[in-house]
N, C-alpha and C positions, 0 to 999 in steps of 0.2 A: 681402276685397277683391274688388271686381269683375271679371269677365273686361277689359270696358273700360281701369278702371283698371291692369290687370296690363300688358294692350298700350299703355297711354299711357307708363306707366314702361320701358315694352321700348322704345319707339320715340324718347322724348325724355330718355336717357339723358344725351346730348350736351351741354341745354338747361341739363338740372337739375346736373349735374356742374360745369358752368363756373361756377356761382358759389357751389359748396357749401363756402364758405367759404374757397376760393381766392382768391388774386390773377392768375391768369390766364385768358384765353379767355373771358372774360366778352361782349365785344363779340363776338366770332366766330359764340359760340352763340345769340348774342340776337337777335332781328331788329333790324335798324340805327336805325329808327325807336320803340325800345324799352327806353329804357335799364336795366340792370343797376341792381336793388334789393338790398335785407338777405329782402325775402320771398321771393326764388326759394330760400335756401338750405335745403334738406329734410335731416334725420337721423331715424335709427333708433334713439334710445338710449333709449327706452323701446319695442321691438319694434312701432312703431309708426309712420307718414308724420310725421311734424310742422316746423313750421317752427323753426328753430334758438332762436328768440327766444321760443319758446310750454314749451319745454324746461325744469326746475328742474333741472339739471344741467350742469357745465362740461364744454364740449365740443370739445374742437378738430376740425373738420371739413372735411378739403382733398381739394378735387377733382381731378380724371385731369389736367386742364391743370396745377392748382398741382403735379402731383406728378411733372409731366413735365418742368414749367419746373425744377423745383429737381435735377431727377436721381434722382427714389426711384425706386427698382426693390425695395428690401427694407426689412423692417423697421428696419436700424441708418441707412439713409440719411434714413429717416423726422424723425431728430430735430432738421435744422439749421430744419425749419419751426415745431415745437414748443415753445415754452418749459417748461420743469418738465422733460424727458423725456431720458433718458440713456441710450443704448445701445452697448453694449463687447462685442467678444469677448476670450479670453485663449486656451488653449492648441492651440484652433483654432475654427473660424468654427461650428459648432455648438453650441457653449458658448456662448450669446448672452447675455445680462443685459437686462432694460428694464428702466430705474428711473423713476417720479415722484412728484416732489414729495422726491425724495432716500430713496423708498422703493423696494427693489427687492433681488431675492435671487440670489448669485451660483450660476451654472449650473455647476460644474464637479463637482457633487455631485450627480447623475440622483433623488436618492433626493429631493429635496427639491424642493417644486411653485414654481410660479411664482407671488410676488405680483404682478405684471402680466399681465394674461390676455390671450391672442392667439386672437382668434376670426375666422374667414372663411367667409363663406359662412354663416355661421351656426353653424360646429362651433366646437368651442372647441378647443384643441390646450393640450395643459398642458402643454408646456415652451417656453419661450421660442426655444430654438434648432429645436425639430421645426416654427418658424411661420418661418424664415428663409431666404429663397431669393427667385428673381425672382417675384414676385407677378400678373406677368403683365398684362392690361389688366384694371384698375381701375375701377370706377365712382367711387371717395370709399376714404379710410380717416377715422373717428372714434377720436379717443383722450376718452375720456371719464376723467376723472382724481380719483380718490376711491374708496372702497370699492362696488365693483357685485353686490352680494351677493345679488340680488334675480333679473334678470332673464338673465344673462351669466353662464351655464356655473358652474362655482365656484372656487374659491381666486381668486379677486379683490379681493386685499385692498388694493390700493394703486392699481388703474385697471383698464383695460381698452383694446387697439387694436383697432377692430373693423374688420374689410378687407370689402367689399365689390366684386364683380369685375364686370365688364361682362354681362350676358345675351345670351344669342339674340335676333336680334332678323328680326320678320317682314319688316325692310329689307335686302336685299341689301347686300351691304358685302363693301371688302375694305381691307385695309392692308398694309404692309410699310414694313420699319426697317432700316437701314445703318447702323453703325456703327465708325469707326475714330480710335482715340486715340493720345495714346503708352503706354511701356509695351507696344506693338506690340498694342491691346488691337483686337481687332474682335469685332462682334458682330451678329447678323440675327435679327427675330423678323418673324412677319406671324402673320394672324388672317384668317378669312374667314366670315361669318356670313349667314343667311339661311333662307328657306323652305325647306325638303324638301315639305311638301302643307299645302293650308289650313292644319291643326291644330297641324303640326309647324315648329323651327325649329331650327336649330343653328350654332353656334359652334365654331370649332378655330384654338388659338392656340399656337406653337410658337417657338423660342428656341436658338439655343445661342451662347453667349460663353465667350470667351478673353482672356486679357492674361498676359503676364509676370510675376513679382512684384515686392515694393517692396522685397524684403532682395539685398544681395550676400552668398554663403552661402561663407566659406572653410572647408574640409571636413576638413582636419589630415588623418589616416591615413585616413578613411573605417570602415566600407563606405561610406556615402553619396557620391552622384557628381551630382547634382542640387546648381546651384548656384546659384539663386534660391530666393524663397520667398516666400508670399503670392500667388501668382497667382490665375488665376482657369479655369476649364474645367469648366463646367457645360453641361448641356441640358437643356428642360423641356418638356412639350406638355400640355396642359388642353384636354379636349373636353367640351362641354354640350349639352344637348338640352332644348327644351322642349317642353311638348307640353299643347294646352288642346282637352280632350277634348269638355268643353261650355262653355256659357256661365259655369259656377259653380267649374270645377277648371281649374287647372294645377299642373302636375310637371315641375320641374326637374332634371336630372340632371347630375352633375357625374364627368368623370374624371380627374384628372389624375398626371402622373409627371416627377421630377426626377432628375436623376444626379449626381453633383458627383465628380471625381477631381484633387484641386488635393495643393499642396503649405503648410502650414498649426501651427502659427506658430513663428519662431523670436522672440528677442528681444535686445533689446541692455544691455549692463550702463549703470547713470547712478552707482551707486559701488563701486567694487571693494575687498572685503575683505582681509584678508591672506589670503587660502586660493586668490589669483589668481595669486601668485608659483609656486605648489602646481599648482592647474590647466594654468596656462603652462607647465613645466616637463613637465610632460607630453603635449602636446597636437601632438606630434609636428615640433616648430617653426611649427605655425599661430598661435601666440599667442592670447591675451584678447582677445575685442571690447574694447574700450575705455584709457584709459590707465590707466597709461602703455605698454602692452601692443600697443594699437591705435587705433582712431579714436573719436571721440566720436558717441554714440547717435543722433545724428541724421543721422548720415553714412549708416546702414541699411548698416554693415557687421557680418554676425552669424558666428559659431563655431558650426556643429554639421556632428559628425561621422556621425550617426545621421538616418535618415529622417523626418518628420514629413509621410508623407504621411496623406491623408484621403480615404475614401468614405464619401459620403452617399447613399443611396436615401429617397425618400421617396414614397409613392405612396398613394391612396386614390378612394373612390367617396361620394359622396353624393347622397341622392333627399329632394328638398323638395316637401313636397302640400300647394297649400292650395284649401282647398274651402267655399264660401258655402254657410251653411245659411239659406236662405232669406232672403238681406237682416239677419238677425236677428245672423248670429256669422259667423266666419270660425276653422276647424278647422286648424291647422297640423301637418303630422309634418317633420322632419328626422332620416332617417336616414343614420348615416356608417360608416364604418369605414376606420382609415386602418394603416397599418404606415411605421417609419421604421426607420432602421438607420445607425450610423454607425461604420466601422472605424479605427483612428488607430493611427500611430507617433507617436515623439514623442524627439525628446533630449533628456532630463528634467534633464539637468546644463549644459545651456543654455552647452555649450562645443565645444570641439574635442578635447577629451579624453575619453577611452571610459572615462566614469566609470558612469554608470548607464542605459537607455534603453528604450525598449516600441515593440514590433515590429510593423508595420502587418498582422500575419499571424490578427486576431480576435479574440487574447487579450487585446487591449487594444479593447474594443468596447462599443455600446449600443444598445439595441435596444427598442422601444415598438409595439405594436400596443394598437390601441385600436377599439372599438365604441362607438357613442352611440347613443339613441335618446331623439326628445325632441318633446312632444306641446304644444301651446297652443289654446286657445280662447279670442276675445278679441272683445268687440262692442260696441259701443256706442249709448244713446240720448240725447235730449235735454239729458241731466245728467252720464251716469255713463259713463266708459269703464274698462272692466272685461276683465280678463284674469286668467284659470287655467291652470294648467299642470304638469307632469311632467318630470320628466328621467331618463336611468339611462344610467352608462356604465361599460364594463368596462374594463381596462386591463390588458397584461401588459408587464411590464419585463423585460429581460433586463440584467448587465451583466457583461462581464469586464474583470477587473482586472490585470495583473502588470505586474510589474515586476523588469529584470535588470539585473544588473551586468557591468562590462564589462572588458578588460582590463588597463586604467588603474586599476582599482578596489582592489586590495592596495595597488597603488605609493602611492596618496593618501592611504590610511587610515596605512600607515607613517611618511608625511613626517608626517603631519598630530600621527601618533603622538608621533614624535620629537622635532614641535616645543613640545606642548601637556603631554606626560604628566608633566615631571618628573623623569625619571631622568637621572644626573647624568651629563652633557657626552655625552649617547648621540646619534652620526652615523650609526649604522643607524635600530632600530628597538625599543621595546619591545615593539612586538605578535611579536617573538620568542619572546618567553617564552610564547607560543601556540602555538608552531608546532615547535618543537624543532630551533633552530639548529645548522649543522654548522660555523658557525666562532665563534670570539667575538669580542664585541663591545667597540669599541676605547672607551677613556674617556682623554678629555687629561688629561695631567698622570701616568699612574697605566699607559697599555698595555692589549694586549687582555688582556681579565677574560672568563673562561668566563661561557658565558651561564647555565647554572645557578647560578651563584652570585652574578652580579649582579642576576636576575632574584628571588634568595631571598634578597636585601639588602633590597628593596624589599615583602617581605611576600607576593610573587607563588608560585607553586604552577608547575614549569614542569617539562618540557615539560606540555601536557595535549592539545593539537591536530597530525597527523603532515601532513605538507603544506601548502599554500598552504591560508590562510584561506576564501578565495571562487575559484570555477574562473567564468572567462568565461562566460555564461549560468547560472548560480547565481542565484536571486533567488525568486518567489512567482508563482505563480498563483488569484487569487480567483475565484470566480463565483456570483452574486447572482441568482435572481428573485424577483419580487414579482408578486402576484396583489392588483389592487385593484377595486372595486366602487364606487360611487356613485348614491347614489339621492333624490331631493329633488322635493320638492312646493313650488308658487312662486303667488305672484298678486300679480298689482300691478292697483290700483282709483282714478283721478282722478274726482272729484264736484266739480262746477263748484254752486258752493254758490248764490251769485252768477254775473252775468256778469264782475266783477271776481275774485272768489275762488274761486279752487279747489283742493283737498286729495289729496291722493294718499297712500296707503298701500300699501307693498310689505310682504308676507311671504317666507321662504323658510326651509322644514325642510330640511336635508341629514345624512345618516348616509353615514359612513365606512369602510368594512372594507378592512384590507390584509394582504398574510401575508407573509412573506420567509422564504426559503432559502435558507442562504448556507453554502458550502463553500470552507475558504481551504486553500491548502496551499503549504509550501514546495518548490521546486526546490533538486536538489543538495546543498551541502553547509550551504547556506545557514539557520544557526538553529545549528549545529555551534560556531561562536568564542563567538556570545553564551553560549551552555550552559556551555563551558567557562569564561569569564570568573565565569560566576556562582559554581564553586569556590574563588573565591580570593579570602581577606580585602581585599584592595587596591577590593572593589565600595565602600567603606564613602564617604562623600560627602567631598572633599577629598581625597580619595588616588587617585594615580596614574591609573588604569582609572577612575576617576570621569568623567575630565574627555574620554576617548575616546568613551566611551558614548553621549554625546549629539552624538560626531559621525558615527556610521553602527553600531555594533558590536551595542548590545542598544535600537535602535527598532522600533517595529510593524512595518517592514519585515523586520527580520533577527532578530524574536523567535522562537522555538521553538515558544512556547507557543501559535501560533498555526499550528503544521503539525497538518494532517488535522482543524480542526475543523470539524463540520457541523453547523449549528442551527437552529431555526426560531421567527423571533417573528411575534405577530397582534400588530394596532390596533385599535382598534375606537373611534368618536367620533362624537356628533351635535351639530348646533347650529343653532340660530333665528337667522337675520340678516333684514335688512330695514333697510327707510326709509320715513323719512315725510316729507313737505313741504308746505310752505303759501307758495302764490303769488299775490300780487296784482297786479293791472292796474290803475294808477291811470288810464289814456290808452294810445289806441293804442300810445305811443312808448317806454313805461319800463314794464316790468314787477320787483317786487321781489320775493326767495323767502326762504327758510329753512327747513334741511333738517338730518335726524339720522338717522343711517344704523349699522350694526353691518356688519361684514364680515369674513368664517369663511375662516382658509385649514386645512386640512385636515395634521395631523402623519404621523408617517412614522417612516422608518428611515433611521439615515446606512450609505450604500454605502459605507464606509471599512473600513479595518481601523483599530479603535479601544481605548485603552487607559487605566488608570490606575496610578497608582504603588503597586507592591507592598507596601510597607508605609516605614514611619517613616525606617529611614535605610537605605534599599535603593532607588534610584531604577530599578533595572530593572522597567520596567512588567509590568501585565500585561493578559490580554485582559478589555473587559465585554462580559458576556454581554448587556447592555440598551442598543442603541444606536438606541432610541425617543429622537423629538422631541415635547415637546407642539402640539394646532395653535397658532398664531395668532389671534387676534382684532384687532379695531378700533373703534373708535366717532370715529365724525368727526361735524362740525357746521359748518354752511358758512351763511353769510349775503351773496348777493349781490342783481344788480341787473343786466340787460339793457334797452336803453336804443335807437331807432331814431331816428336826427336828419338830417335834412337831407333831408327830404323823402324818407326811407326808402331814402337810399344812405350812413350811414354805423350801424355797427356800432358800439356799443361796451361791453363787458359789463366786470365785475369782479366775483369774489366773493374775502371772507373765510373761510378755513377753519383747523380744530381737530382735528387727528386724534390717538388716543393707543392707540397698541400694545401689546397684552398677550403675550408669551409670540413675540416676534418673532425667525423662526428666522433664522438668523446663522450663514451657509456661511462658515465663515475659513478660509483657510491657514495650517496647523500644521507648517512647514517645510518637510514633501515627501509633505502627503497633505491632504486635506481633513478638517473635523469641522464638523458640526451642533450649536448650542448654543443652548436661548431663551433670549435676555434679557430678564429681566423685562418692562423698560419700554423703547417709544422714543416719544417724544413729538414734533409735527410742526405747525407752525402759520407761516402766511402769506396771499400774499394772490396770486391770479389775477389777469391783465389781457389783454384779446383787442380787437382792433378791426379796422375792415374798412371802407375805404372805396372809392367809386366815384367820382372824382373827377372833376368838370366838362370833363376835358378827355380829349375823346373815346378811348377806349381807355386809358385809364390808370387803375389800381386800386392802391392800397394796404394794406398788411396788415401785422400787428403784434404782438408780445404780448409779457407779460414777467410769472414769476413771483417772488416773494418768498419764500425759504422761512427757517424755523431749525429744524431737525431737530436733536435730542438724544437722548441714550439718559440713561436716569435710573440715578438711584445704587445700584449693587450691589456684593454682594462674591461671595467663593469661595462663601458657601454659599447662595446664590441661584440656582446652577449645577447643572445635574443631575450632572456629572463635577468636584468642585471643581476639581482640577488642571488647571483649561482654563484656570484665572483668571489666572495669569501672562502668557498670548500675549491676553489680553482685558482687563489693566489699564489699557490708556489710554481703554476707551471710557467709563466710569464719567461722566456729567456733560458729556461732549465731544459735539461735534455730528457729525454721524452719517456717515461716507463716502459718496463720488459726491452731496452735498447742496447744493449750491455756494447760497450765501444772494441769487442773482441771475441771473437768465436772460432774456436776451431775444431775440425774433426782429424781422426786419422784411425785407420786401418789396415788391417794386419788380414791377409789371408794365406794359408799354406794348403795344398790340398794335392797329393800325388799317390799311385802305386806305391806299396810295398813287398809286393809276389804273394802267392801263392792269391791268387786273387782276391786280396785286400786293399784299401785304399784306408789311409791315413790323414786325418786335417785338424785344423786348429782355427778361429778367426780371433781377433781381439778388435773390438770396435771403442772407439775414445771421442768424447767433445769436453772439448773447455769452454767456460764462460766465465769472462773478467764479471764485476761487479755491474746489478742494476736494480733500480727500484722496481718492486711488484705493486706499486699504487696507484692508482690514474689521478689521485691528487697530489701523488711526492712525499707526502711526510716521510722524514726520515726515519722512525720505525721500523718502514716497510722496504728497506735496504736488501737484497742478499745478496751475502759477499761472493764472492770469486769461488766458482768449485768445478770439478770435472769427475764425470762418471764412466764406468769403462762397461760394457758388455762384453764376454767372452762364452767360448766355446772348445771342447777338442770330441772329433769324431772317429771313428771304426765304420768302417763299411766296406760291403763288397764290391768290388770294378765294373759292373757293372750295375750298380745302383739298386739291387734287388732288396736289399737291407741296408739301414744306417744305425749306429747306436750314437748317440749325442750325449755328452755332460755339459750341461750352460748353467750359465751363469749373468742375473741384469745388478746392475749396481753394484759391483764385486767389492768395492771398499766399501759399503754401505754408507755411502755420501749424506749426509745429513742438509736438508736445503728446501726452502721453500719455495711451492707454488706461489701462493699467491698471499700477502699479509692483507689484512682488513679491519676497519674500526668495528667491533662487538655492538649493535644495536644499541640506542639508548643507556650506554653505560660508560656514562662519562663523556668532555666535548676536545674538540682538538685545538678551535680557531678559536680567537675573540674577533668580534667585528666591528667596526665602525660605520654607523651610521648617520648621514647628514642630511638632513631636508629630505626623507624618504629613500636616497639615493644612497647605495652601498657603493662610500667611496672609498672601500681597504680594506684589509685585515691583517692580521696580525699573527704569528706562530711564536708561540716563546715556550721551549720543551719543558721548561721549570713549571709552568702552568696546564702544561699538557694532562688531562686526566681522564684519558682513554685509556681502555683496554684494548688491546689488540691481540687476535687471533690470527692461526695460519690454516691455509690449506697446505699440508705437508707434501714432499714430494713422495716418490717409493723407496721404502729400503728393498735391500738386500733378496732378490729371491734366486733362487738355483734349485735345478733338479735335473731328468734326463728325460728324453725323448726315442722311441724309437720308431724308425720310419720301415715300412716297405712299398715297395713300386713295381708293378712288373707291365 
C-alpha cells in the first residue's frame, strides 16, 4: 500500500466506517449531496482493502457508529448485531466463550484453545477471554464465520472476530465521553489524536468505568462482606504512534494496558435438589437462593459466603511495518508481545454455606504471555493477487489451581451421610466409623449401640481415621505450565481467470509443540478419609460407602493418589488446512461463489485433575497419567450469492453451508471440575442471510440478518472416548443437537439519523436479535433449556451538525428480557446420571428426571440498564 493510500485510510476512517456494514452514521459521514451505497463498505478478510460484495466469504461487518448505536464496548455485547454468534461468561467475566454457527468451546478449561479466534490489530489472542475488555475506539469489527484456517492466526475452526481500532491520524482530533446509568454506573473515556511532526502522528485513548452489580449477595456467616456482585471497575489506556518515514514505509505502534478489579460471578439456583434442605440447614440462617428457601432466579438474589473477587491485568505492545517494494509488493511484519493474568476467588458451593471455596490470594490463577512474530508479502498484477507469508508464536501458560474446604464441610458430608448411606435409622452419622466416635450412636427402636459394633454390623473396619475428617482449609493445591510454539507457513492466491471468474486458493502448514508441568499436591488432612475408606469392604458398588463416595469422600478432589504428583507431558502435531473458492460475476449486481475450506485447531492438555475407575467393581478412581486431547479438524463447504439492488443501496447476501467436525474438543462439566474429551463427530449445516439497506428516506438505514443452523454430534459410545468412563456425563449428546445452537437467530436494525436546522441533528437507533430455543449444557440435560427470547437495544440522540456535541438517552435490554447464560449442575449436591457398569467397562447410562436430584444453578444474563451519554468532539 501506498504512502497515499495509508494517509487516505488514516484520514477517512470516519467515511469508510459509517457504512461498513452498519446501520448507523451513514448520512453524517457522507457528504449530504451523496448518498450512502453497498460500495463504500470496505473489509480485510482476506488481508486485503476490498469491497464487502467482491469478498467469497461471510462476513458480518459493523462499523464505529453501528457499534456505538447498539452499546458494544466488548466482545460479548458484540452479539445482539450478529446472527449465528453466541457469547457467555460463567464463573467470572474472563471465562468468555464465542460460539458460531452453534460451534464454540467452553473457556473454563485454559488448557484448551479457542475455536473462535479473537484477533486485533492484527495479533491473534488465543483465548476468548484474554480479547475481552473495553476495546476502545473502533474503526469496524468483522466476524467472518466458518473455518479461517488460511490467513487469521490459527485454531480457527468455527470463525473468526477480527477488531480493528481507530489509527493516528495526521487530523488533529479530540473527543471525550460522559456516561451515567443506573446501577449507579458512570463512565468517562476521551481520545486525542494528531500530528507530533510531518512524519509522525499519535493517538491516546483512556477509559475508566464503574457500576454496581446485578446480584443482591446475602452473605450467611461470611468472611465475605461485599454484598453485590457483577459489577463493574475497570481502566484502560491504549497509545499508538505512527510514523511514515518515507514515501514507501509506515510503522504503527501500539501500547496498551487494562486493569479490572470487580467482583464476579455468583449464581442463582432455577431447581433445587434435596441436598438444599442440607445446604440450608447450614448456611448460618441465610437460607437457599431459591424456593422454597428463597426468591426465584430472577429476583438476582444469590448466597455466597466466600469472595468471588477478580483481577485482571492485561497489557501488551505491538509494531506493524509495511513497506512498498517498489509498486511491485508490499512487505508486512506484525510484531507483538502481550502478557494477561487473571486472579479469582470464587464460592464454588454457590451458597451460604462454607462448604468448599478458592481464595482470591493466586492459588486460584491464570496467566498467558505470548510472543508473535508474523511476516506477509502480498502484490498484485493485472490477473493475480498473490500473497505469502510466515507466522511463529510462543506462548507460556501459567495455572494454579486449589481448592478448600470450609467449615460447613464435615457437617454436610454427615447429613448427607446419614441420609444416603443406609445404616439403619442412624440420626448422627456413619462417617463415624472414620473417625473413632466417643459416644454411640442412637438407632430407633433398639438405643444407643456402640459405634464399633454398629459400624462392624455393616461390614465397616472402625475406628481407622483420629479426628475430624477435613480441618477448615484442607483441600489441594495444583500448579500447571505449559510451553507452547507455533509455526506455519500460509498463502492465499485469487486469478481472475476471466473478468467474470475468478479462483482463489489458500494454503496453510501449521506444526504444534507444547510441553506441560504439572505438580498437584494435597493440603492437610485432605486424601487421609478417602485412604481410609478404601480399607474397608463396604467400597464394593451398592454398599453403604458406595453411595458417599460420589458425594465428596474419594473424588479427584479428595483422592490421595493424587498428593505430590509431578509430571511432564509433550504434544507435538502438524496440519495442512486451507480453501479454495470459485466466484462469478454474472452483472455488476449479483455475484455467486463456492467454497471448501479445512480448518486445524491445535490439541493439548486438560488443566484438570483427571481420573478413571480403578478397576471392575471398585469405583474409587484413579489418576491418568495422559490427559492429552486430540486436535480438531473441519471441512466445510459453503454455496452463496451476494447480490446489489436498487441502484447499489440495498445489500443482500446468503450463503448455504456444511461443516463436519473431526475430533471436536468438548470442555464439559464433570460435577466440580472440568474435563476435555473429542467427540468423534459434530456435524453443522444451514443457511446465512445478511441485508443492508439505505433507504429513500433521508437518513434512514436498515440492517438485518438471520441464521439457520442444525448442529448435531454423531453417534458414539464409551469406546470412541479417549477415558471410556466420561460416557455416562456425555450420553445424551449421542445423535442430539449440539448446545448454545439454537436452530434460528435473527438480527435487525433500525437507524434514523438527519438535520433538523438551526444546526441540530436528530437520531434514533433500535437494535433487536431473536433466539429460538437451546440448551446452555455441554451434557444436554434438559434442565439447562432456555426458551426462545429476544432482546432489543435502543437509543434516541440531539446533537449538533456538525458533531461538536451529542446528548444520547439508551437503553440495553429494554424489556428487561429475563434468560440464561449458562445452567450448570451445583458441585456435589446431588447426581444427575445413574450408570451402568459391566466388566469395568461403562456400557450406558441412564437419565430418568424423576430420579434426578441435582440442583441446578444459572449464570443470569443482564437486565435492564439505561441512562445517557454525552459526547464532544472537535
Amino acid at each position: 500500500m501506498r504512502l497515499t493510500q495509508i494517509l487516505r485510510a488514516s484520514a477517512s476512517v470516519a467515511a469508510v466506517g459509517a457504512v461498513a456494514f452498519g446501520f448507523a452514521g451513514a448520512a453524517s459521514a457522507q457528504d449530504q449531496d451523496q448518498p450512502a451505497t453497498v460500495d463504500d463498505i470496505i473489509v480485510t478478510a482476506q488481508k486485503r482493502e476490498q469491497s464487502l460484495q467482491d469478498v467469497p466469504i461471510v462476513v458480518t461487518s459493523l462499523s464505529q457508529e453501528a457499534l456505538q448505536d447498539a452499546g458494544v464496548r466488548d466482545i460479548k455485547d458484540l452479539q445482539i448485531l450478529t446472527p449465528g454468534l453466541i457469547v457467555t461468561s460463567t464463573t467470572n467475566e474472563s471465562v468468555t466463550t464465542a460460539r458460531i454457527r452453534g460451534v464454540g468451546t467452553v473457556a473454563d478449561n485454559p488448557g484448551i484453545e479457542s475455536s473462535v479466534g479473537v484477533v486485533i490489530d492484527g495479533v491473534y489472542r488465543s483465548r476468548n477471554g484474554v480479547g475481552f475488555g473495553d476495546l476502545g475506539e473502533m474503526q469496524r469489527i468483522e466476524v467472518l464465520k466458518g473455518p479461517q484456517g488460511t490467513l487469521f492466526g490459527k485454531n480457527t475452526s468455527a470463525g473468526v472476530i477480527n477488531v480493528i481500532t481507530a489509527a493516528p491520524s495526521f487530523t488533529p482530533g479530540f473527543n471525550a465521553e460522559f456516561t451515567a446509568g443506573n446501577y449507579d454506573a458512570f463512565g468517562v473515556s476521551g481520545s486525542v489524536t494528531g500530528p507530533i511532526t510531518d512524519t509522525l502522528a499519535m493517538r491516546l485513548y483512556g477509559a475508566r468505568r464503574v457500576r454496581d452489580g446485578f446480584y443482591d449477595v446475602i452473605v450467611g456467616g461470611g468472611p465475605r462482606t461485599n454484598t453485590d456482585d457483577q459489577n463493574q471497575d475497570f481502566s484502560t489506556v491504549r497509545g499508538q504512534l505512527l510514523w511514515l518515514p518515507s514515501d514507501a514505509t509506515s510503522v504503527r505502534l501500539i501500547a496498551d494496558y487494562s486493569n479490572r478489579s470487580e467482583y464476579c460471578c455468583v449464581a442463582t439456583p432455577v431447581i433445587l435438589g434435596p441436598t438444599a434442605a442440607i445446604v440450608d440447614a447450614l448456611s448460618a440462617g441465610a437460607g437457599v437462593a431459591g424456593p422454597p428457601y428463597g426468591a426465584q432466579p430472577f429476583s438476582r438474589e444469590a448466597r455466597a459466603n466466600r469472595s468471588t473477587e477478580q483481577k485482571i491485568e492485561d497489557r501488551g505492545v505491538s509494531v506493524e511495518v509495511n513497506h512498498d517494494l517498489n509498486d511491485a509488493a508490499t512487505l508486512t511484519s506484525i510484531t507483538a508481545y502481550r502478557s494477561w493474568e487473571t486472579i479469582n476467588g470464587g464460592d464454588v458451593d454457590f451458597s451460604a454455606a462454607d462448604l468448599f471455596y478458592r481464595l482470591p490470594d493466586g492459588n486460584f490463577s491464570f496467566g498467558l504471555d505470548q510472543f508473535s512474530q508474523e511476516v506477509r508479502l502480498a502484490g498484485r498484477t493485472d490477473r493475480l493477487d498473490w500473497l505469502v507469508g510466515g507466522i511463529y508464536s510462543q506462548e507460556d501458560l501459567s495455572r494454579n489451581d486449589s481448592f478448600l474446604f470450609g467449615a460447613a464441610w464435615n457437617g454436610y458430608l454427615s447429613t448427607l451421610g446419614a441420609s444416603q448411606a443406609g445404616f439403619p435409622g442412624a440420626t448422627g452419622t456413619f462417617l463415624r466409623c472414620l473417625t473413632a466416635p466417643s459416644t454411640p450412636i442412637p438407632v430407633p427402636g433398639v438405643g444407643p449401640v456402640p459405634a464399633n459394633l454398629l459400624c462392624a454390623s455393616q461390614g465397616f473396619v472402625a475406628p481407622v481415621v483420629a479426628g475430624p475428617l477435613y480441618a477448615p482449609g484442607d483441600g489441594y493445591l495444583d500448579k500447571y505450565a505449559q510451553d507452547s510454539s507455533s509455526f506455519a507457513l500460509f498463502t492465499n492466491n485469487s486469478f481472475r481467470v476471466t473478468e467474470q471468474l475468478e479462483l482463489t486458493l489458500g494454503l496453510r502448514y501449521t506444526r504444534e509443540e507444547k510441553s506441560l508441568d504439572t505438580a498437584q499436591d494435597n493440603i492437610g488432612n485432605n486424601g487421609l478419609p478417602c485412604a481410609a475408606a478404601r480399607l474397608n469392604p463396604v467400597m464394593a458398588p451398592g454398599q453403604p460407602l458406595n453411595a458417599l463416595l460420589g458425594g465428596g469422600l474419594c473424588i479427584n478432589q479428595t483422592n490421595p493418589d493424587f498428593d505430590g504428583r509431578n509430571y511432564t507431558q509433550d504434544f507435538e502435531d502438524d496440519d495442512v488446512s486451507g480453501r479454495f473458492s470459485a466466484q462469478y460475476r454474472f452483472n455488476p449486481s449479483l455475484m455467486v461463489y463456492a467454497s471448501a475450506a479445512r480448518g486445524f485447531k491445535s490439541g493439548g492438555f486438560n488443566l484438570e485433575r483427571s481420573s478413571a475407575p480403578r478397576a471392575a467393581n471398585n469405583t474409587s478412581p484413579i489418576p491418568v497419567d495422559d490427559t492429552s486431547f486430540a486436535s480438531e479438524t473441519v471441512e466445510s463447504y459453503e454455496l452463496g450469492f451476494k447480490s446489489t439492488l436498487l441502484n447499489r443501496t440495498l445489500l443482500f447476501n446468503a450463503t448455504a453451508y456444511q461443516q463436519n467436525f473431526s475430533n471436536f474438543q468438548l470442555n464439559t462439566f464433570a460435577g466440580i471440575g472440568f474435563i476435555v474429551e473429542s467427540i468423534p463427530e459434530l456435524d453443522t449445516r444451514g443457511v446465512d442471510m445478511d441485508f443492508l439497506w439505505f433507504t429513500p428516506i433521508e437518513g434512514l438505514s436498515i440492517q438485518g440478518g438471520a441464521t439457520f443452523t442444525d448442529s448435531q454430534y454423531g453417534e458414539f459410545t464409551a469406546a470412541d472416548l479417549q477415558v471410556p468412563s466420561r460416557f455416562p456425563a456425555l450420553s445424551l449428546l449421542p445423535g442430539n443437537t449440539v448446545s448454545f445452537a439454537p436452530e434460528f437467530t435473527s438480527t435487525l436494525g433500525l437507524n434514523f439519523d438527519r438535520s433538523i436546522g438551526n444546526g441540530l441533528r436528530v437520531g434514533f437507533s433500535l437494535s433487536g436479535k431473536y433466539s429460538s430455543e437451546y440448551n446452555t449444557g455441554s451434557d444436554l440435560l434438559p434442565a439447562k433449556v432456555q426458551d426462545a427470547f429476544s432482546l432489543f437495544n435502543g437509543r434516541i440522540s440531539l446533537g449538533s451538525e456538525n458533531d461538536r456535541w451529542t446528548l444520547e438517552v439508551w437503553g440495553q435490554n429494554l424489556t428487561d428480557e429475563e434468560y440464561y447464560q449458562v445452567v450448570f449442575n451445583v458441585p456435589l449436591q446431588g447426581s444427575s446420571f445413574s450408570t451402568l457398569q459391566t466388566s469395568g467397562q461403562y456400557a450406558g447410562s441412564f437419565y430418568n428426571p424423576a430420579a434426578d436430584t441435582t440442583t441446578y444453578n444459572a449464570f443470569l444474563g443482564q437486565p435492564r440498564t439505561f441512562g445517557a451519554t454525552l459526547r464532544f468532539k472537535y
